[in-house]
Backbone as CSV, one residue per row, in Angstrom:
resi,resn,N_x,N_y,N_z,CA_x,CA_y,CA_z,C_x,C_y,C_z
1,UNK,80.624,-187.865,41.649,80.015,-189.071,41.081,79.881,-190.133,42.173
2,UNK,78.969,-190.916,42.659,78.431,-191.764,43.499,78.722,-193.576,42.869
3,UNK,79.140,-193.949,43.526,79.262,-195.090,42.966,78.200,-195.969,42.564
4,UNK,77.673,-197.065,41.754,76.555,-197.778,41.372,77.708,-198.761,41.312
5,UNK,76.357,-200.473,41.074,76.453,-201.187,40.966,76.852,-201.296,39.465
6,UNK,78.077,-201.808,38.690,78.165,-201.593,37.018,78.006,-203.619,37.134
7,UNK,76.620,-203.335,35.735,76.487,-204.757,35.596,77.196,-206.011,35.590
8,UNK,78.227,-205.094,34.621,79.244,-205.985,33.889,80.760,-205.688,34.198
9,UNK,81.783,-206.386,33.940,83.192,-205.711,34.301,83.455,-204.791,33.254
10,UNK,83.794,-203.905,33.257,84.950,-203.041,31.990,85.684,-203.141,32.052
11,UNK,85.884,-203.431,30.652,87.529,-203.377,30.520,88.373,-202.196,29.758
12,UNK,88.924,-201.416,30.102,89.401,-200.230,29.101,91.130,-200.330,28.614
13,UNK,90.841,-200.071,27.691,92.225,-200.295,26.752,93.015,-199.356,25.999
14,UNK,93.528,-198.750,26.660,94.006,-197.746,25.622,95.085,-197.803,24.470
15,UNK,95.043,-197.269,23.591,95.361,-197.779,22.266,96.194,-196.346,21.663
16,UNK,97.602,-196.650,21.372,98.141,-195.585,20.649,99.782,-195.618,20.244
17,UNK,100.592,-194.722,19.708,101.406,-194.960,19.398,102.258,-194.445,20.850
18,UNK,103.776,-195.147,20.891,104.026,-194.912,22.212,104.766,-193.431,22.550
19,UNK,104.570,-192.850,23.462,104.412,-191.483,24.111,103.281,-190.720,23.720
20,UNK,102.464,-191.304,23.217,100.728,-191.054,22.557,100.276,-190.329,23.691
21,UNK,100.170,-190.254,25.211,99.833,-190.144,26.394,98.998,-191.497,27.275
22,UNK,98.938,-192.457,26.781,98.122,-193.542,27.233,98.748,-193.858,28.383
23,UNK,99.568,-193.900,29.470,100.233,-194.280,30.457,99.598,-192.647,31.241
24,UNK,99.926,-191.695,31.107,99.062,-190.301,31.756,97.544,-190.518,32.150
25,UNK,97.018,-190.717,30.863,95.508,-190.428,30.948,94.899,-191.640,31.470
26,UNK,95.383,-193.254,31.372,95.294,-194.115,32.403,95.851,-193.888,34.167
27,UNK,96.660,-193.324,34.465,96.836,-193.080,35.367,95.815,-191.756,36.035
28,UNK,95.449,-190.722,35.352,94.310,-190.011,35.980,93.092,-190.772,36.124
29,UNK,92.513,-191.489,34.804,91.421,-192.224,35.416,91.506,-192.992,36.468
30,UNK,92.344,-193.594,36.817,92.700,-194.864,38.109,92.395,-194.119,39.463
31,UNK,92.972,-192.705,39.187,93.299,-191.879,40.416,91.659,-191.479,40.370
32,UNK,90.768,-191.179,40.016,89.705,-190.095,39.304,88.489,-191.659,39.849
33,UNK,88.838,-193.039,39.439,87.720,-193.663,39.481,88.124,-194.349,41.257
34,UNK,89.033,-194.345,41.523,89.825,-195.272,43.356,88.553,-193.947,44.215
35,UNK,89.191,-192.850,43.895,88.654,-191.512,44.496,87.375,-192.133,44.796
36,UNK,86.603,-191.861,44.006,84.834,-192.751,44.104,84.463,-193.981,44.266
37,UNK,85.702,-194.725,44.979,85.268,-195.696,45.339,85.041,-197.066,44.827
38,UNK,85.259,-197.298,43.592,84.964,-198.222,42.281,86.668,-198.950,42.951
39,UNK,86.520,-200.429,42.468,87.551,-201.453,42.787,88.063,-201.185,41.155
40,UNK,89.197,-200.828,41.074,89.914,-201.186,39.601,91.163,-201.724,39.879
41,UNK,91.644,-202.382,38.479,92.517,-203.632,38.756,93.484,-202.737,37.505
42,UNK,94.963,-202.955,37.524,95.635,-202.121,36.710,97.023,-202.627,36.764
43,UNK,98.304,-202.437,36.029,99.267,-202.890,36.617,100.238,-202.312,37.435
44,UNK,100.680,-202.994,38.352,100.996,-202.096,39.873,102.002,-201.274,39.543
45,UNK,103.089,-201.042,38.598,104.128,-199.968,38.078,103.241,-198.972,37.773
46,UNK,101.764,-199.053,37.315,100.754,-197.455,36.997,100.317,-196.981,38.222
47,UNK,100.260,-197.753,39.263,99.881,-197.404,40.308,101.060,-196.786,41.338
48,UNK,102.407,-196.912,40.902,103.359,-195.912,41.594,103.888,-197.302,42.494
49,UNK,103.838,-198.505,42.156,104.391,-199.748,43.081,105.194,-200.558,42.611
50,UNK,106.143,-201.027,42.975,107.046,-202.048,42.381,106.934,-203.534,42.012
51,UNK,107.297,-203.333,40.625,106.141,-205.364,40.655,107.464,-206.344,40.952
52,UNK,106.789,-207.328,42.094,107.641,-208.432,41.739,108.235,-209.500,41.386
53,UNK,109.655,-209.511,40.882,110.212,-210.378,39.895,109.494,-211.737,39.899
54,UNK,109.881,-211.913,41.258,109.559,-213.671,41.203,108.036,-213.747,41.011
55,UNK,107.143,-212.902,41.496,105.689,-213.036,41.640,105.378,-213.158,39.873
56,UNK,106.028,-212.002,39.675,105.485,-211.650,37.803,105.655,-213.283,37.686
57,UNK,107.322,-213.887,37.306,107.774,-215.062,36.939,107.015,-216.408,37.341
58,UNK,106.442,-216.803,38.753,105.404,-217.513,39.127,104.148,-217.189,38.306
59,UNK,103.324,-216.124,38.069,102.566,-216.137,37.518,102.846,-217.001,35.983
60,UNK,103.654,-215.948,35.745,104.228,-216.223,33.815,103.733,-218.033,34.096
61,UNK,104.560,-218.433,34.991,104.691,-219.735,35.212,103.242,-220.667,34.954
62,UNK,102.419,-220.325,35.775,101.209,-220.585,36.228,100.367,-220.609,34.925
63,UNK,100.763,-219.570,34.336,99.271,-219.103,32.948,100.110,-220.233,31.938
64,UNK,101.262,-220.597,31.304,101.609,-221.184,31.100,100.789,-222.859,30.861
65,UNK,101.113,-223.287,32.475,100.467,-224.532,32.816,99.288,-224.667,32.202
66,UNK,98.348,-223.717,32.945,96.942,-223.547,32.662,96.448,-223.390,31.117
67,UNK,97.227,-222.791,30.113,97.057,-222.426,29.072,97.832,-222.992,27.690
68,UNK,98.362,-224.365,27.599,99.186,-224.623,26.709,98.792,-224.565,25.202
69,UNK,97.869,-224.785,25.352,97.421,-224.431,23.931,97.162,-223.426,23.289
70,UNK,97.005,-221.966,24.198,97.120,-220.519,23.932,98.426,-220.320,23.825
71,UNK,98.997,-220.857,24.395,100.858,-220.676,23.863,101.124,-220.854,22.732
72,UNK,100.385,-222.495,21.863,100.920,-222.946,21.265,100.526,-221.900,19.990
73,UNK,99.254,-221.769,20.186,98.778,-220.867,19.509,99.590,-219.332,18.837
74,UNK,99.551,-218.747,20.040,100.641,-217.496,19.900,102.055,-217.805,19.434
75,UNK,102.504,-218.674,19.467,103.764,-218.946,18.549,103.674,-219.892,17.546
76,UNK,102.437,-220.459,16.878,102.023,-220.512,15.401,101.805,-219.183,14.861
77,UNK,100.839,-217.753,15.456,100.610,-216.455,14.742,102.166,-216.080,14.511
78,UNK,102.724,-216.117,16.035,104.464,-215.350,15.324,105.185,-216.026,14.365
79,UNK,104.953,-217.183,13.893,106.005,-217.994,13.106,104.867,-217.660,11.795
80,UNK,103.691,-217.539,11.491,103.093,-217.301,10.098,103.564,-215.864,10.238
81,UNK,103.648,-215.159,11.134,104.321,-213.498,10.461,105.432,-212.991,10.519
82,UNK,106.160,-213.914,10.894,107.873,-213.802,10.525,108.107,-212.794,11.669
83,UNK,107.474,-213.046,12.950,107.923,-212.246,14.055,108.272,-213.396,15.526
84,UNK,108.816,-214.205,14.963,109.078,-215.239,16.288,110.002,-214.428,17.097
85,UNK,110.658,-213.666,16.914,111.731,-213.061,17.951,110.914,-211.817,19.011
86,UNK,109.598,-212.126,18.276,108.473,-211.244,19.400,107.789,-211.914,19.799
87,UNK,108.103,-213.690,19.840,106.963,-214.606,21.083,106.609,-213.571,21.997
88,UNK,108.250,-213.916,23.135,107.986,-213.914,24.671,107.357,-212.540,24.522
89,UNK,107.713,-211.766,24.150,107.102,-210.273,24.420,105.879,-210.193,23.861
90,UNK,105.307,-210.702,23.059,104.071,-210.421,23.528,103.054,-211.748,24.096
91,UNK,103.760,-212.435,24.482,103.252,-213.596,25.927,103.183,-213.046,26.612
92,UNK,104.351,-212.022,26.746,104.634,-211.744,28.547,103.257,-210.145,28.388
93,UNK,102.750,-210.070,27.629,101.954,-208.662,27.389,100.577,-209.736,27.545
94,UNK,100.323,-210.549,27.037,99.007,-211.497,27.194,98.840,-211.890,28.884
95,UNK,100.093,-212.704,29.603,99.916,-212.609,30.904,99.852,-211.622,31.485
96,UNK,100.484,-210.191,31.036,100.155,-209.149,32.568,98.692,-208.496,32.391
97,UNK,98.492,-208.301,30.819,96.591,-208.373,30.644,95.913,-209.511,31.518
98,UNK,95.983,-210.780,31.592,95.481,-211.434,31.782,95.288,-211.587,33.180
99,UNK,96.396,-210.703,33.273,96.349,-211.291,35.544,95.549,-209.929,35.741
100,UNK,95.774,-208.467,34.851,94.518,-207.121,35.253,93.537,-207.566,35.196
101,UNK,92.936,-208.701,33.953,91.340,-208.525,34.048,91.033,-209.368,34.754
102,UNK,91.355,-210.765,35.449,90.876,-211.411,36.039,91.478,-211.045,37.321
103,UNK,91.424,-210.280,37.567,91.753,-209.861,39.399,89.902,-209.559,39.447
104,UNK,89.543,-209.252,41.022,88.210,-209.398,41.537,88.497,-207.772,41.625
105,UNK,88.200,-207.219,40.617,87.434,-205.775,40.077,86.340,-205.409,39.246
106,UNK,85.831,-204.424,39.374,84.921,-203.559,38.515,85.589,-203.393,37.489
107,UNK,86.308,-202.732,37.217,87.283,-201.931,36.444,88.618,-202.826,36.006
108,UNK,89.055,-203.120,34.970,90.424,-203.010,34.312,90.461,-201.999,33.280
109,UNK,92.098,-201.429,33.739,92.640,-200.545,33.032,93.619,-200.969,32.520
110,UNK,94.246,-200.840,31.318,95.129,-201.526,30.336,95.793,-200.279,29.829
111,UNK,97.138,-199.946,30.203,97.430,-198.918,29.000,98.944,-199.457,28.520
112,UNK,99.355,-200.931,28.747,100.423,-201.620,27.737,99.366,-202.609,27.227
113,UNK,98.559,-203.081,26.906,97.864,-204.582,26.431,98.295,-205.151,25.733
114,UNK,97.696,-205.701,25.192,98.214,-206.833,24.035,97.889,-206.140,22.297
115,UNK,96.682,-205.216,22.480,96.657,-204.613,21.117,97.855,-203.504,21.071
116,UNK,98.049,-203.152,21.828,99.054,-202.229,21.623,100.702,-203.140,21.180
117,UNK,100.722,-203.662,21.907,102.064,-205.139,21.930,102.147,-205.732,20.324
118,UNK,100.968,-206.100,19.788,100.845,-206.305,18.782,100.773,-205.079,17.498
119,UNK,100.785,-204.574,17.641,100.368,-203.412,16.409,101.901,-202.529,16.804
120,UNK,103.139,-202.801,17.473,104.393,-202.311,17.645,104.913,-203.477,17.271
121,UNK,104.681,-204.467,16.613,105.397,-205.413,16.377,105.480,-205.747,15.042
122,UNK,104.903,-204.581,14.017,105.012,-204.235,12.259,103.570,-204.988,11.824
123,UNK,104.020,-204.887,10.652,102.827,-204.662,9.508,102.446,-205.959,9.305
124,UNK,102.951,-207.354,9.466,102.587,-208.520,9.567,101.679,-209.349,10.204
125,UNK,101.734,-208.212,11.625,101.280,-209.243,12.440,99.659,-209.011,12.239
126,UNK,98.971,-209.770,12.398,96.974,-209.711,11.973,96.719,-209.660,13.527
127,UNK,96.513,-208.257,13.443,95.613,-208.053,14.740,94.265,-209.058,14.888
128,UNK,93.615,-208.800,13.903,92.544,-209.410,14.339,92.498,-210.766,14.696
129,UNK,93.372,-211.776,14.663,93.785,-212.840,14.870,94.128,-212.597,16.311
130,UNK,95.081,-211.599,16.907,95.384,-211.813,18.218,94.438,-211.420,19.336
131,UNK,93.392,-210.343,18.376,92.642,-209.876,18.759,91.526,-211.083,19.567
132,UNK,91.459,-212.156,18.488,90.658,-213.498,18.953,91.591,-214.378,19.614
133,UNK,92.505,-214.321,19.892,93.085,-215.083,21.281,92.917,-214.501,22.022
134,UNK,93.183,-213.495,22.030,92.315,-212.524,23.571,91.548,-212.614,24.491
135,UNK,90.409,-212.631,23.481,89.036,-213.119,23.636,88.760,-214.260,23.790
136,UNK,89.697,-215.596,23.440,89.383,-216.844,23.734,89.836,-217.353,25.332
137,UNK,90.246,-216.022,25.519,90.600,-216.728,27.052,89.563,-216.373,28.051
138,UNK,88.416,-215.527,27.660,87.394,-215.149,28.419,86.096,-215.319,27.883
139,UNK,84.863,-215.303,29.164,83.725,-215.319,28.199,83.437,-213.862,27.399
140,UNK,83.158,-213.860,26.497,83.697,-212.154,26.233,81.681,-211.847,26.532
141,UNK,81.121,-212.538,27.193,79.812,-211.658,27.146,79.756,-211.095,28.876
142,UNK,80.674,-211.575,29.567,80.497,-211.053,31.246,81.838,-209.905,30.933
143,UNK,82.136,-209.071,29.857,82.706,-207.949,29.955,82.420,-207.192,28.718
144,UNK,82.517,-205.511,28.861,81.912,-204.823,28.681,83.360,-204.057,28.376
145,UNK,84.080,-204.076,26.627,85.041,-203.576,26.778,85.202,-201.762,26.165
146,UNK,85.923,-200.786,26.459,86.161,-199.387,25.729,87.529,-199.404,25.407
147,UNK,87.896,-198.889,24.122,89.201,-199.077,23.454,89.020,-197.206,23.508
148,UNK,90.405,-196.308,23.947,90.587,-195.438,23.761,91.977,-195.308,23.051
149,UNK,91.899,-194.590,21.664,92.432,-194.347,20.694,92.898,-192.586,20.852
150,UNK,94.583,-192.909,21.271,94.985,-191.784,21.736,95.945,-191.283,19.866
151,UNK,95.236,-189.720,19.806,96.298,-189.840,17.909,97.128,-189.225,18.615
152,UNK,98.359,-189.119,17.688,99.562,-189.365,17.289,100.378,-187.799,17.345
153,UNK,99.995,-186.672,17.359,100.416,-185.661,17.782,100.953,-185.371,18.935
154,UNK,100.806,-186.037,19.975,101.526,-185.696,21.215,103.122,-187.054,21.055
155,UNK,102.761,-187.917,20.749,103.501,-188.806,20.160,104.765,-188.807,19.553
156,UNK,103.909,-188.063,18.721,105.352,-186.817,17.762,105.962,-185.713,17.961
157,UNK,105.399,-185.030,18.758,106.090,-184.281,19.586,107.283,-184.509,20.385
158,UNK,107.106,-185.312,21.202,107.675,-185.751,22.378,108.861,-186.370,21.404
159,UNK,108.676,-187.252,20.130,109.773,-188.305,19.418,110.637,-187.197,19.270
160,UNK,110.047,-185.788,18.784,111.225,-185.032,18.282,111.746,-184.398,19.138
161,UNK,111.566,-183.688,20.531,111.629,-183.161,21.337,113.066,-183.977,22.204
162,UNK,112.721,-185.207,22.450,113.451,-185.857,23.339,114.553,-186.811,23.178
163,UNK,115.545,-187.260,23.461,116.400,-188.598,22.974,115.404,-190.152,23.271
164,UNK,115.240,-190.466,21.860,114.279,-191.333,21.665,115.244,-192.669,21.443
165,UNK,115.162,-194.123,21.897,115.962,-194.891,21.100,114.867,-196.063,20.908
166,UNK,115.659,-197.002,20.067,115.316,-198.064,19.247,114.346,-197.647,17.970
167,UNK,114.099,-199.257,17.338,113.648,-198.182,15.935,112.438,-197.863,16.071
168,UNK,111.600,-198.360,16.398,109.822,-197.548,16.438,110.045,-196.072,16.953
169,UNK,110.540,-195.775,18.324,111.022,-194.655,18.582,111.574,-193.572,17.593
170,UNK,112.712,-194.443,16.637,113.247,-193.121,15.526,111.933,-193.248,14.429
171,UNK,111.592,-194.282,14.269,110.001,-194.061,13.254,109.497,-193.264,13.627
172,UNK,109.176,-192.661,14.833,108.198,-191.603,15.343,108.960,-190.102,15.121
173,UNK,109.868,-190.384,14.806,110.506,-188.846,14.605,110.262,-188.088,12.846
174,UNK,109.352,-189.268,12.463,109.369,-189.252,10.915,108.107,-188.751,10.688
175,UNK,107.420,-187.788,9.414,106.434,-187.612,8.814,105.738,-189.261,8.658
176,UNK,105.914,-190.092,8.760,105.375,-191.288,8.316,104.384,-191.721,10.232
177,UNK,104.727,-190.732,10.778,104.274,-191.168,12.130,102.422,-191.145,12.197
178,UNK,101.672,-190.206,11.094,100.597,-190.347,10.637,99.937,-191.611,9.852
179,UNK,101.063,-192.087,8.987,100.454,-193.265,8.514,100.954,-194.542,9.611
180,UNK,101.443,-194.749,10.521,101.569,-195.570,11.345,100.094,-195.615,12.309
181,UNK,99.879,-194.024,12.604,98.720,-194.310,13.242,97.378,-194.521,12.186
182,UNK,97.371,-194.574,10.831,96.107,-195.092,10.036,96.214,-196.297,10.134
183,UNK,97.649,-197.237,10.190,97.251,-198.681,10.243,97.194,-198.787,12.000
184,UNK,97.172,-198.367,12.656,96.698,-198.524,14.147,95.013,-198.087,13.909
185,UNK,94.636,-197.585,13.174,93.323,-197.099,12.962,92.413,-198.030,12.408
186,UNK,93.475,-198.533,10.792,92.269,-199.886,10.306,92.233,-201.292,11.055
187,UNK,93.191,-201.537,11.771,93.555,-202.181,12.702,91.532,-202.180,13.614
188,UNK,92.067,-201.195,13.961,91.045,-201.104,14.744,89.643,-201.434,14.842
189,UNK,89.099,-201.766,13.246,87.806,-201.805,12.829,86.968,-203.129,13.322
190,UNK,88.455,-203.915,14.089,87.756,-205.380,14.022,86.609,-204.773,15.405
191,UNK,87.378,-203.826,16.197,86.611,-203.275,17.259,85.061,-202.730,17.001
192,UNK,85.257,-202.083,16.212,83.963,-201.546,15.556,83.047,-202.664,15.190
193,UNK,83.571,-203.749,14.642,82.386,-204.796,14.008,81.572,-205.713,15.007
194,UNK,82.500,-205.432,16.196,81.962,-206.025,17.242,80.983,-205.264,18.727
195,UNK,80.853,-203.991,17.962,80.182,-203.172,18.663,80.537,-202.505,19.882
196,UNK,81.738,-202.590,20.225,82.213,-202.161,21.042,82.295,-200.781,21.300
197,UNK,82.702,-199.817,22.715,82.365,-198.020,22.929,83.570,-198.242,22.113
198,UNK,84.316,-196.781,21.457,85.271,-196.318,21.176,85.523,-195.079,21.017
199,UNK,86.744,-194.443,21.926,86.645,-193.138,21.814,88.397,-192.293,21.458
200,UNK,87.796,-191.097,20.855,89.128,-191.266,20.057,89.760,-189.422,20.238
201,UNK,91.075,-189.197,20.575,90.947,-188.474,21.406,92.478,-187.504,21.536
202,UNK,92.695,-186.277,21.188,94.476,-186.330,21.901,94.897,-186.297,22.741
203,UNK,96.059,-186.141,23.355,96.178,-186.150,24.813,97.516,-185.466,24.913
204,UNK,96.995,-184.156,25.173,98.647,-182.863,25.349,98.674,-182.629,26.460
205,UNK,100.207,-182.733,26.594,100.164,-182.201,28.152,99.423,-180.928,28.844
206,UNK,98.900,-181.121,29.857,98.639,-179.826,30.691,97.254,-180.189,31.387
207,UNK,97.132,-179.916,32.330,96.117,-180.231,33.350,94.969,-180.253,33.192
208,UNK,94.349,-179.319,32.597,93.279,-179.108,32.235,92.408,-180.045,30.415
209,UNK,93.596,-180.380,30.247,93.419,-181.474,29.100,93.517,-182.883,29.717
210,UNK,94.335,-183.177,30.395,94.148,-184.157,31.577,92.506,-184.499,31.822
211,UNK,92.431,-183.270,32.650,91.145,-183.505,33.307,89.480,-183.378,32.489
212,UNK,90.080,-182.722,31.525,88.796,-183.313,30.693,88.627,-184.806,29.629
213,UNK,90.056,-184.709,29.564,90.269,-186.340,29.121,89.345,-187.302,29.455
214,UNK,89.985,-187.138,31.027,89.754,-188.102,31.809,88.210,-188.311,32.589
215,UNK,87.510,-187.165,32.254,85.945,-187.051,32.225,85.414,-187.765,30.953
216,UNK,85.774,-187.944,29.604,85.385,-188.086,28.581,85.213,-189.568,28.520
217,UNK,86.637,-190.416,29.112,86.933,-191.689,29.455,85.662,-192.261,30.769
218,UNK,85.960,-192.274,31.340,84.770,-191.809,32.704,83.507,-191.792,32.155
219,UNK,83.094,-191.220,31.495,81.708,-190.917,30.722,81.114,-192.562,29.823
220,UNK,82.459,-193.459,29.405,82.010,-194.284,28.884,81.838,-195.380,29.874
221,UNK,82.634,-195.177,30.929,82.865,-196.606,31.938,81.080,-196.814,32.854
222,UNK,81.079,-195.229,33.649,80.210,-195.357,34.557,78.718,-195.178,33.581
């Protein structure tokens, strides 16, 4: 594949329950799109690098300043859904999105974001609400976003397979790990209304599922 000029930035997001494969199949595309040459922006622990403390913490710092009223915001949504003890965490998921897409790339790759941050944080929280703080921090017409929707079979596998802890983790060891991913699914529709690519997909281990994955993903960016 030859590189082109892509009009617009992409942004890709992958979306799933956790050990879904979204940390894998983001990491082949990164490797799959650097290869050809394309600038992508990602967070440096996917890239095999160590992030640092103080840098993360200066930033945190910085978006802060710049943004007080998106703060204030995000901890009015957690206090109407009875999840204030999930501010910082998903602040701190809004700033490390926020420092991938506005880095000077073609490409952001997201496979912790903020939809994911939010939709692990129970049945209260209104995506589509965080979904529009998101978006209020950018012009959303100079990006061009793909949500990949990894199901829940590899997910569940792995929950039962492995020593899993905390509770979402033992949730995943449960028959109920299907209806977790339908409300990750209706969740999802706000995506759909807004016309956005979406592609939806499993992701089992082994190389050759890898690599067609990661063609399929690829197929929507370039």
């Amino acid at each position: 594949m030859e590189k082109s000029q892509l009009k617009t930035k992409k942004i890709i997001d992958f979306v799933g329950l956790p050990g879904a494969g979204k940390t894998t199949i983001a990491r082949s595309v990164f490797d799959r799109l650097v290869a050809d040459n394309y600038s992508v922006s990602t967070r440096q622990s996917l890239q095999g690098v160590q992030e640092n403390k103080f840098r993360q913490i200066g930033y945190g710092l910085f978006f802060v300043v710049k943004h007080p009223f998106f703060v204030l915001k995000l901890l009015l949504l957690c206090i109407q859904s009875k999840i204030v003890s999930r501010f910082l965490y998903l602040l701190q998921a809004f700033i490390s999105q926020y420092r991938v897409v506005n880095s000077n790339s073609e490409i952001a790759l997201l496979d912790q974001g903020v939809i994911n941050a939010a939709l692990s944080c129970g049945g209260n929280v209104d995506v589509r609400r965080v979904f529009n703080l998101w978006m209020s921090l950018y012009d959303s017409g100079d990006y061009s976003i793909v949500f990949i929707d990894l199901q829940p079979k590899r997910a569940l596998q792995r929950a039962r397979t492995r020593e899993s802890k905390g509770h979402f983790a033992e949730r995943l060891k449960t028959d109920d790990v299907f209806e977790l991913h339908e409300r990750y699914l209706s969740n999802l529709e706000v995506f759909t209304e807004r016309q956005f690519k979406y592609l939806s997909f499993h992701a089992i281990d082994g190389g050759k599922d890898i690599i067609n994955n990661t063609k399929k993903v690829i197929g929507l960016i370039v």
